[in-house]
C-alpha positions in Angstrom: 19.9 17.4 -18.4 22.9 16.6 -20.8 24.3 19.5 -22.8 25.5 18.8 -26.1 29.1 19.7 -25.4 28.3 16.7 -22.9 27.6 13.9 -25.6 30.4 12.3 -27.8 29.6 12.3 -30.8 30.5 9.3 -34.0 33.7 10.4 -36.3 31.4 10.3 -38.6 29.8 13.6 -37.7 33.0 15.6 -37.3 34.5 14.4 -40.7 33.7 13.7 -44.1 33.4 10.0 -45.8 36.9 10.1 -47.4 38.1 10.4 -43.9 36.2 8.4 -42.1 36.7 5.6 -45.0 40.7 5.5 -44.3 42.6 3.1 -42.4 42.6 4.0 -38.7 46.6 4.6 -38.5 46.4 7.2 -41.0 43.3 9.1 -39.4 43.6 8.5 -35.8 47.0 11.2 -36.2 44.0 13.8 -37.3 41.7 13.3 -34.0 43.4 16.4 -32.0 41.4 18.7 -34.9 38.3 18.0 -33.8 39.0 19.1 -30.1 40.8 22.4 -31.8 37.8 23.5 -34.3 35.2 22.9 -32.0 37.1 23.8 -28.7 34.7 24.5 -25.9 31.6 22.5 -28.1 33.3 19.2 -27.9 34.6 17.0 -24.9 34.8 13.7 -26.7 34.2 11.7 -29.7 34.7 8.1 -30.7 34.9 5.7 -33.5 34.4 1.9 -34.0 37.2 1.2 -32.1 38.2 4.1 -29.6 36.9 7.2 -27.5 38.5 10.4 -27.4 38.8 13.1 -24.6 39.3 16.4 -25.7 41.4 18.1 -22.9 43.2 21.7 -22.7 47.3 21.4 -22.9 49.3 24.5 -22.5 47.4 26.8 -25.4 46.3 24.2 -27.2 43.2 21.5 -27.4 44.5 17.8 -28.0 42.9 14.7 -27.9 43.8 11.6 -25.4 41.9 8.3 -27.0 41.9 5.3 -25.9 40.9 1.7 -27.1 37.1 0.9 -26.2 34.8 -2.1 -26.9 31.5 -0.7 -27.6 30.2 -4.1 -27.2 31.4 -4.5 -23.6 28.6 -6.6 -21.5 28.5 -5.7 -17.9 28.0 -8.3 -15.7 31.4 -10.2 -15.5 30.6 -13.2 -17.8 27.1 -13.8 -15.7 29.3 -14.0 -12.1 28.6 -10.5 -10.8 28.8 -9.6 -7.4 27.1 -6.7 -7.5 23.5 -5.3 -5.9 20.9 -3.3 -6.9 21.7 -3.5 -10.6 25.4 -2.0 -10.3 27.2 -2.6 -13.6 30.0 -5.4 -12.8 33.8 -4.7 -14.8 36.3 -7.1 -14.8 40.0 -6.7 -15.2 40.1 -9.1 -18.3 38.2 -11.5 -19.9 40.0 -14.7 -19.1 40.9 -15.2 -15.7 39.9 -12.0 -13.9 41.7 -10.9 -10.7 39.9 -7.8 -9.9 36.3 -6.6 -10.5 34.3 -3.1 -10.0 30.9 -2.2 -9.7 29.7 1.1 -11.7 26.6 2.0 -8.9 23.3 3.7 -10.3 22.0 6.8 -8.1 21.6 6.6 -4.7 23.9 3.8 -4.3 27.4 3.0 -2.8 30.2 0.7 -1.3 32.1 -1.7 -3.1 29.2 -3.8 -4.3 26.2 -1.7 -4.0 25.4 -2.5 -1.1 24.2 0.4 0.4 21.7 3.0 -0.3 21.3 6.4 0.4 17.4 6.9 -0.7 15.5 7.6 2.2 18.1 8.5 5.0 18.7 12.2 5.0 21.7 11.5 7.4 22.8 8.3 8.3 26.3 7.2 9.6 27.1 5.1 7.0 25.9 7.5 4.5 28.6 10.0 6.2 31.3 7.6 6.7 31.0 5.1 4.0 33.2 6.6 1.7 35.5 6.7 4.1 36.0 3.7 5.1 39.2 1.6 3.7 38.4 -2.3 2.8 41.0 -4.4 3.8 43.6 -1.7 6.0 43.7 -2.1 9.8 41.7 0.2 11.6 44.7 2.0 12.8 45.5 3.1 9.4 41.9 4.1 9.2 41.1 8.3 8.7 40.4 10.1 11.9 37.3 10.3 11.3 36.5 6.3 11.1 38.5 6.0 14.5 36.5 8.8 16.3 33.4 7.7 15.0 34.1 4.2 16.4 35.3 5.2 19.5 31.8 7.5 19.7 29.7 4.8 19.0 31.7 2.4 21.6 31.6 4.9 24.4 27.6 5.3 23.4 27.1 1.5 24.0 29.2 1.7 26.9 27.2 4.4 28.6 24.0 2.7 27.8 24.9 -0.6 28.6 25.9 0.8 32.3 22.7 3.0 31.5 20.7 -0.4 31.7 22.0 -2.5 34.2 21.3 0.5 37.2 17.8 1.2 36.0 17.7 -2.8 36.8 
């Protein structure tokens, strides 16, 4: 359920026409009021051209915006890697180096690879978060090398397990 303190609302529903009408230098200085009339009732708020967090500083409510294309397409220019209808974000536009996935519910990893639904506990469920792409697995958490060294001292046993009920 979304709260309405949860949605962000248009500019043009915190101010009036006049204000909303002037050039975006001169009104973006104003966007901290918002945050400060409706304190607790507002988190954010955006306008054609950026969104604004409304965050507690010292005593007083201020807002932190940010540029934001509203029209952003997420599938990295029709090249995304990922699964199960994760939304793909790209650095930049031209020439990308790095790319994201945004995963819907009940999915994870660094494409969406993996899902959740179904398994009440599964290992990769438990550990997939923390395991590290591309460190060694000696700079892995303890809990990555214990559960590896688990799983190889399982196989072990039942591998030996096998060959004397031969």
């Amino acid at each position: 359920m979304i709260n309405l303190s949860d949605r962000c609302r248009h500019i043009n529903e915190l101010f009036n026409e006049t204000f909303v009408q002037m050039n975006v230098l001169r009104r973006i200085k104003y966007y901290h009021l918002p945050c400060q009339k409706y304190s607790l009732n507002l988190s954010c708020f955006y306008d054609d051209l950026h969104i604004c967090l409304c965050y507690d500083y010292g005593k007083q409510r201020l807002a932190n915006c940010f540029d934001f294309n509203h029209n952003m397409k997420f599938d990295c220019l029709g090249q995304s890697v990922c699964e199960n209808e994760g939304q793909c974000f790209q650095d930049t536009q031209d020439c990308p180096q790095r790319s994201m996935c945004i995963c819907p519910t009940c999915f994870y990893g660094t494409r969406c690879q993996f899902s959740s639904s179904g398994f009440g506990l599964s290992l990769d469920a438990i550990l997939g978060y923390h395991i590290q792409p591309h460190i060694s697995l000696i700079h892995q958490s303890n809990i990555v090398k214990t559960s590896l060294a688990l799983t190889i001292i399982f196989m072990v046993v039942g591998f030996i397990n096998g060959v004397l009920a031969l």
